[in-house]
C-alpha positions in Angstrom: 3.8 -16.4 -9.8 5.5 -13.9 -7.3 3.9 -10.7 -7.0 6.2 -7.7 -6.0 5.6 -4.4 -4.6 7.0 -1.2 -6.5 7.6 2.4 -5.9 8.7 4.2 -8.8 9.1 7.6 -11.0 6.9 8.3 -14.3 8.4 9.9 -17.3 6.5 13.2 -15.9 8.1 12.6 -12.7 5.3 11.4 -10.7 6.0 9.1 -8.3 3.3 6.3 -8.0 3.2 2.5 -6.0 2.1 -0.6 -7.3 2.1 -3.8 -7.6 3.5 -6.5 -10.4 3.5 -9.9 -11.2 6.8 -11.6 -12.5 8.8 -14.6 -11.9 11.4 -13.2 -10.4 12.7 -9.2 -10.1 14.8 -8.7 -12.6 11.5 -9.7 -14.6 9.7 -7.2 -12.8 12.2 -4.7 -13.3 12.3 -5.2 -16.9 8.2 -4.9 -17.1 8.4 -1.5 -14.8 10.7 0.1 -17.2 9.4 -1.2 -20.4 6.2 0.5 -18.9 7.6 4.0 -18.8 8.4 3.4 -14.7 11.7 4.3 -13.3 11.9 1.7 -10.3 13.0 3.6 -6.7 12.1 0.6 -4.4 11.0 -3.2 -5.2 10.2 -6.0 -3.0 8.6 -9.4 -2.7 5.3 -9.3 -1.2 5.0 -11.4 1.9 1.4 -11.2 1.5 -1.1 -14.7 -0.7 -2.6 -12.5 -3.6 -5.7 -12.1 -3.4 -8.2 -13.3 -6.6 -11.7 -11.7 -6.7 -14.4 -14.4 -7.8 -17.6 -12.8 -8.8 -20.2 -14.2 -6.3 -22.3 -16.0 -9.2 -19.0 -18.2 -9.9 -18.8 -19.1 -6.1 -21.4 -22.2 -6.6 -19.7 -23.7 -9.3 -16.0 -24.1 -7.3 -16.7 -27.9 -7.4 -16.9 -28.2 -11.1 -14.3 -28.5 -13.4 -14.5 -26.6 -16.6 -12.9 -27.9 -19.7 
């Protein structure tokens, strides 16, 4: 799934940056706002997303799990 990048306003008029996942933007825009984020700026990361796999899992990437 597409992961966008976000600059936005809170409710208490902070601004803050992030990042979402969504399948497109107007998805993303619809999960920003439902969240209580007024969207300034949104745009498609360029950048592969990048999973964290706890070191003890690392041995087991041949396996499948069922």
């Amino acid at each position: 799934m597409p992961v966008f990048l976000y600059k936005g306003i809170k409710k208490d008029g902070t601004v803050i940056k992030g990042i979402i996942e969504a399948s497109a933007e107007s998805t993303a825009l619809q999960k920003l706002k439902a969240s209580g984020i007024y969207p300034i700026k949104i745009q498609l990361s360029t950048e592969k997303k990048k999973v964290y796999i706890p070191k003890i899992f690392k041995g087991f990437s041949n396996l499948l799990f069922i």
